[in-house]
DRENTOR-682732 format. One line per field, with one value per residue: residue number from 0; residue in one letter; x, y, z of N, C-alpha, C in turn. Coordinates in nm, 2 decimals. Layout:
# DRENTOR-682732
num = c(NUM / ...)
residuo = c(A / ...)
neast = c(X / ...)
nnorth = c(Y / ...)
nup = c(Z / ...)
caeast = c(X / ...)
canorth = c(Y / ...)
caup = c(Z / ...)
ceast = c(X / ...)
cnorth = c(Y / ...)
cup = c(Z / ...)
***
This chain:
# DRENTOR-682732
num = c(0 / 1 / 2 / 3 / 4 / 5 / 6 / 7 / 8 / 9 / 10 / 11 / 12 / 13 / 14 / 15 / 16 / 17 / 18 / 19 / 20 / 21 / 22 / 23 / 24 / 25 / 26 / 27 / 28 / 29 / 30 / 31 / 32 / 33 / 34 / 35 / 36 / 37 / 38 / 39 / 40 / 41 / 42 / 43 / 44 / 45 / 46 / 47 / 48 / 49 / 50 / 51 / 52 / 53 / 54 / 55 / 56 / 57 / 58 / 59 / 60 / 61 / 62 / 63 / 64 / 65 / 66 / 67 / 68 / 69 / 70 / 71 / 72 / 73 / 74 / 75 / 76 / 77 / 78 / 79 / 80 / 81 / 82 / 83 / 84 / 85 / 86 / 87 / 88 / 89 / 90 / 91 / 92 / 93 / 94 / 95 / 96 / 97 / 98 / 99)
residuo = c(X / X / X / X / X / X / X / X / X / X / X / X / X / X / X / X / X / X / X / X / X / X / X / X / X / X / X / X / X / X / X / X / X / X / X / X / X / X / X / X / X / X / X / X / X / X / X / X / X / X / X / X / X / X / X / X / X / X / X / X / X / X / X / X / X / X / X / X / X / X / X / X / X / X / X / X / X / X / X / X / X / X / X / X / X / X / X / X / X / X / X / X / X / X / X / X / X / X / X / X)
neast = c(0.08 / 0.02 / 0.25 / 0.27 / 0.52 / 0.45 / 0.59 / 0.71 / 0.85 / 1.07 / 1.27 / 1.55 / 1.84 / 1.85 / 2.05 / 2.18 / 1.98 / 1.91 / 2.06 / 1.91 / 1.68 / 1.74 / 1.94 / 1.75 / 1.55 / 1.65 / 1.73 / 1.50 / 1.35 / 1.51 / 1.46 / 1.23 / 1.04 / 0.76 / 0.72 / 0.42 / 0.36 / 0.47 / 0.52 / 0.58 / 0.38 / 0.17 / -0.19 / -0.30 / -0.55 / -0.64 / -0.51 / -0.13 / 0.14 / 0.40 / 0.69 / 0.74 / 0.61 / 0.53 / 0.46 / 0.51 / 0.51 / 0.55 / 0.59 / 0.57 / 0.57 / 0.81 / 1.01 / 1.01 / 1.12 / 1.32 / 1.51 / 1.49 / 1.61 / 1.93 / 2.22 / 2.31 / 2.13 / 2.10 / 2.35 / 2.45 / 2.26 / 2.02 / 2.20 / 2.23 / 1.91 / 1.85 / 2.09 / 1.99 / 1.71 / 1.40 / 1.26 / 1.11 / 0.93 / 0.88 / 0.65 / 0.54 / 0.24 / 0.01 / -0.17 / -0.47 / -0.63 / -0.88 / -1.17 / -1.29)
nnorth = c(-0.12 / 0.27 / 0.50 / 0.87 / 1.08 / 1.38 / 1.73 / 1.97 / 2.30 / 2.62 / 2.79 / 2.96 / 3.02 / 3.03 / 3.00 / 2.80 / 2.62 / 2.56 / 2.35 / 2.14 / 2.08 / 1.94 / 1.71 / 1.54 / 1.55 / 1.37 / 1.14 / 1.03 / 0.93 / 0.68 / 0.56 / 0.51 / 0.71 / 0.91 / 1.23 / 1.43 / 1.69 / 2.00 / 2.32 / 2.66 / 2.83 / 2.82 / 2.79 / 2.90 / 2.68 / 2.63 / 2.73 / 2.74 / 2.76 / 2.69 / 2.80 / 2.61 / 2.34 / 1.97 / 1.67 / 1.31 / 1.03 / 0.71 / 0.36 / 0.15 / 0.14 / 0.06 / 0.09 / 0.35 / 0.44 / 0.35 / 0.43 / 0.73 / 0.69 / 0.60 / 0.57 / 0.76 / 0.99 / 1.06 / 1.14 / 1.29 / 1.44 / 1.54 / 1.71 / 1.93 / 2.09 / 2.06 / 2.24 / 2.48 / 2.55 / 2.59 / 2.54 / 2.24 / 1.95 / 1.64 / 1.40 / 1.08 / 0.91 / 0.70 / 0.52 / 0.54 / 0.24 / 0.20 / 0.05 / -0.19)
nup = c(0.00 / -0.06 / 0.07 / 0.17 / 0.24 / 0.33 / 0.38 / 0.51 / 0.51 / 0.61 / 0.40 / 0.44 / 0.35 / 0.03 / -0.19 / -0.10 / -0.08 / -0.34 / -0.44 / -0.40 / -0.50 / -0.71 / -0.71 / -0.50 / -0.69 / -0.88 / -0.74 / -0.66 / -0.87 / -0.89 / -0.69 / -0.68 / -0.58 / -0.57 / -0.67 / -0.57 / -0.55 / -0.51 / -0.36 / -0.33 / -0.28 / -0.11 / 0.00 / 0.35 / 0.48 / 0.70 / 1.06 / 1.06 / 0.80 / 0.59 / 0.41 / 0.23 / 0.06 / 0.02 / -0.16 / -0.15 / -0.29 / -0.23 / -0.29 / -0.09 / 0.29 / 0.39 / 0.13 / 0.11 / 0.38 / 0.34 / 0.16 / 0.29 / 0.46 / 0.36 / 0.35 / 0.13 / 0.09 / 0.37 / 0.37 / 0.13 / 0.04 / 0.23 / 0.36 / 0.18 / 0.22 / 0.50 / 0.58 / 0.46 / 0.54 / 0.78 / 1.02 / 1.00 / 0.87 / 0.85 / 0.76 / 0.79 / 0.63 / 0.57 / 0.33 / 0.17 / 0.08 / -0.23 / -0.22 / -0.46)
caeast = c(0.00 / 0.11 / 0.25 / 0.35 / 0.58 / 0.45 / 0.69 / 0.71 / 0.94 / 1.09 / 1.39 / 1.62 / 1.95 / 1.83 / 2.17 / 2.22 / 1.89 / 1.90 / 2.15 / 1.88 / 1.56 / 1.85 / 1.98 / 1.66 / 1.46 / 1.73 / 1.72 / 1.34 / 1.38 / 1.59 / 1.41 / 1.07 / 0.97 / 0.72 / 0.70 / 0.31 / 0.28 / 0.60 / 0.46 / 0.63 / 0.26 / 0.03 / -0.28 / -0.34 / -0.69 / -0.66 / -0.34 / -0.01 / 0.20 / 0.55 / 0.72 / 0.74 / 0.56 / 0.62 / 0.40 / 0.59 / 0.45 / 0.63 / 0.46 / 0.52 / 0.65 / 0.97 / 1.08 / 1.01 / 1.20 / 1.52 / 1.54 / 1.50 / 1.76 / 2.02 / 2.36 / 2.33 / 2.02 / 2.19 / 2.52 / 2.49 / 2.15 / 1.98 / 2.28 / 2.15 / 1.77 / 1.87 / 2.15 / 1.89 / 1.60 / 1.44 / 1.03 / 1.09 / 0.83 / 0.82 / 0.54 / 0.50 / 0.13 / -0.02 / -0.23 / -0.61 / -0.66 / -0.98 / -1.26 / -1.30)
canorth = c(0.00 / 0.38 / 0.61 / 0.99 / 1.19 / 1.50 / 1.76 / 2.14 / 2.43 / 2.74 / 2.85 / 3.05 / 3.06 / 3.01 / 2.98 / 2.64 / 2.58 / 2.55 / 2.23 / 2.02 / 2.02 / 1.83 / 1.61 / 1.46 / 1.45 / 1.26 / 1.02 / 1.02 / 0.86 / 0.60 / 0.50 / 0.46 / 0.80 / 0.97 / 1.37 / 1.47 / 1.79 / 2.09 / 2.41 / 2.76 / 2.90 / 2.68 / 2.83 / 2.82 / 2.71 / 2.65 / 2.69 / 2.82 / 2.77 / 2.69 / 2.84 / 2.53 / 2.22 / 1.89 / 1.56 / 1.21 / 0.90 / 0.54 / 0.20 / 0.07 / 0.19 / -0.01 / 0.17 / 0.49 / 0.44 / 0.31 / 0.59 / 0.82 / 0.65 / 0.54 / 0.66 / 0.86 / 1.05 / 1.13 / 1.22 / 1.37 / 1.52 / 1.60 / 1.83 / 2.09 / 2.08 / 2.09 / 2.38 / 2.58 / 2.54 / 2.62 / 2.46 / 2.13 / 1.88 / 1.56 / 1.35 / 0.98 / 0.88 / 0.56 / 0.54 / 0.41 / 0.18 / 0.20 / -0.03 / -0.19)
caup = c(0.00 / -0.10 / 0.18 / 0.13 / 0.28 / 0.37 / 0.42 / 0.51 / 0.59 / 0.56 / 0.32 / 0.49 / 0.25 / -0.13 / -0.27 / -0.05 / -0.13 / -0.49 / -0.47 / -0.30 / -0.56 / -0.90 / -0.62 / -0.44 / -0.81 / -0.94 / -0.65 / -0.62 / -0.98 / -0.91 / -0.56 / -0.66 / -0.49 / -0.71 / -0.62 / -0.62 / -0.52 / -0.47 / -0.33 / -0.24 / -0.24 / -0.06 / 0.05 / 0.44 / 0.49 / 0.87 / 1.06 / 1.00 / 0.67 / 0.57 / 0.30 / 0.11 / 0.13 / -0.10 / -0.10 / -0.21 / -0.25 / -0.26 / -0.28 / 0.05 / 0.37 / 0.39 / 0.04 / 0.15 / 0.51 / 0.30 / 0.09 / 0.36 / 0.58 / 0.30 / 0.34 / 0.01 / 0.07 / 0.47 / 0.34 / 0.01 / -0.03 / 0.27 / 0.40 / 0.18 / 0.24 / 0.64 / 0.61 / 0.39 / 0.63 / 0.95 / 1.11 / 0.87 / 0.98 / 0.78 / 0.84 / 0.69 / 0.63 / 0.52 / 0.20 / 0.19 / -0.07 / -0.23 / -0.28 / -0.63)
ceast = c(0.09 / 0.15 / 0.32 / 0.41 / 0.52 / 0.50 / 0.68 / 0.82 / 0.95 / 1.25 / 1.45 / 1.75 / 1.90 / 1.93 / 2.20 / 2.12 / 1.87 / 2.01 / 2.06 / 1.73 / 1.67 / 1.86 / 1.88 / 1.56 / 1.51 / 1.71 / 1.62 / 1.37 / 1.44 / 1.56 / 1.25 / 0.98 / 0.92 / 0.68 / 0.57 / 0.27 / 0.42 / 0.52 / 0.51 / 0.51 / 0.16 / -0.05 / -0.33 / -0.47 / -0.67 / -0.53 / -0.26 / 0.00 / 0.37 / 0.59 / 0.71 / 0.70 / 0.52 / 0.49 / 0.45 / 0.52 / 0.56 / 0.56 / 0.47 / 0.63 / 0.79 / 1.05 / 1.12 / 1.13 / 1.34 / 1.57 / 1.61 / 1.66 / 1.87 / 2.09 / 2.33 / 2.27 / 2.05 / 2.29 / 2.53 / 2.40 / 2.09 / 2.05 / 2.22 / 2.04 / 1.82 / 1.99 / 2.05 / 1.77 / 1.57 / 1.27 / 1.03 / 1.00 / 0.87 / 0.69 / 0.51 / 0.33 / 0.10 / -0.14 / -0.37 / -0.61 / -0.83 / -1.04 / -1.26 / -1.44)
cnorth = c(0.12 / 0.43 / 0.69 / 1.04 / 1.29 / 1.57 / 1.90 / 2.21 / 2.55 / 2.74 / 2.97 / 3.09 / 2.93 / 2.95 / 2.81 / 2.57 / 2.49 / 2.39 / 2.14 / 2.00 / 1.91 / 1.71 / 1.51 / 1.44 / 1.35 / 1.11 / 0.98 / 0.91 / 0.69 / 0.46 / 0.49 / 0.58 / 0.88 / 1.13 / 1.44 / 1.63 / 1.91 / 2.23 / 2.55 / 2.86 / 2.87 / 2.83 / 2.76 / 2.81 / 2.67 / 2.60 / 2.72 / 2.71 / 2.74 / 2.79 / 2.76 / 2.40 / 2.11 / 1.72 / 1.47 / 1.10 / 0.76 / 0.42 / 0.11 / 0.18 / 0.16 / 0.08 / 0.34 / 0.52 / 0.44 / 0.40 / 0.72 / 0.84 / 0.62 / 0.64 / 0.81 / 0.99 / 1.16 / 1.23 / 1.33 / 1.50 / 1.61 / 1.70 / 1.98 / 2.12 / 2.17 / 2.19 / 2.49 / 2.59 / 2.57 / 2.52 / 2.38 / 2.05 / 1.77 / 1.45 / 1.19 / 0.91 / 0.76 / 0.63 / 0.47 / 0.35 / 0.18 / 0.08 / -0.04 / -0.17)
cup = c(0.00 / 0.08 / 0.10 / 0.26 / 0.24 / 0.44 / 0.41 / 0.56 / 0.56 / 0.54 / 0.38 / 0.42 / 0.12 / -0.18 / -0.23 / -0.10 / -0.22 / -0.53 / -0.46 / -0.40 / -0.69 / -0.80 / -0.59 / -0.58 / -0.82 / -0.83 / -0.62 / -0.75 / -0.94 / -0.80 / -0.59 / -0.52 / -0.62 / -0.63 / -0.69 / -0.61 / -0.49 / -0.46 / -0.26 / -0.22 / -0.21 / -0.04 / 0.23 / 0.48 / 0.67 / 0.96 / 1.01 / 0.87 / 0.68 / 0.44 / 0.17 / 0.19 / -0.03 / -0.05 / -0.23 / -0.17 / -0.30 / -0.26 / -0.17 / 0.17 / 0.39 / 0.30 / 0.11 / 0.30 / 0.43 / 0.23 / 0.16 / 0.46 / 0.50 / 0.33 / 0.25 / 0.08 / 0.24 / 0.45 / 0.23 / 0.03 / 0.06 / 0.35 / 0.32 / 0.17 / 0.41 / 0.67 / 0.52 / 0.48 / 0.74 / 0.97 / 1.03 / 0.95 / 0.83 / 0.80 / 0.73 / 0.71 / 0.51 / 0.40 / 0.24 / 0.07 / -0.09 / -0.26 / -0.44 / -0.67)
***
């Protein structure tokens, strides 16, 4: 069954930024993470807001965890996401499957 990562924050240095959307597509590709949703202008309908907010889906939880946790994705990628950033929240949520 699907789960997404749902993920928010606020962009505090751009420049660092800008390394971390080529990096994690690329790797989203390659890991069976499909990127549904990228947002620097959500709309808040109740409750604060981030600056940017991102919804990823994978085909099971396990994938999604190994990704998350792989060396690579530690070491390489999410350094510049987490030096660009400040209120990050990720949040992993299960999928409903629907009735046929």
């Amino acid at each position: 069954m699907s789960v997404y990562f749902v993920i928010s924050y606020d962009i505090v240095d751009f420049e660092e930024f800008q390394k971390y959307p080529p990096k994690v597509w690329d790797f989203l590709q390659v890991n069976e993470g499909e990127l549904l949703a990228s947002d620097t202008d959500a709309e808040a309908i109740e409750g604060g807001r981030r600056m940017m907010h991102a919804i990823i889906r994978f085909p099971t939880r396990e994938k999604a965890l190994a990704c998350f946790n792989s060396v690579e994705y530690q070491n390489e990628i999410k350094p510049h996401r987490h030096n660009s950033t400040t209120n990050t929240q990720v949040v992993l949520v299960q999928g409903i499957e629907q009735a046929a």
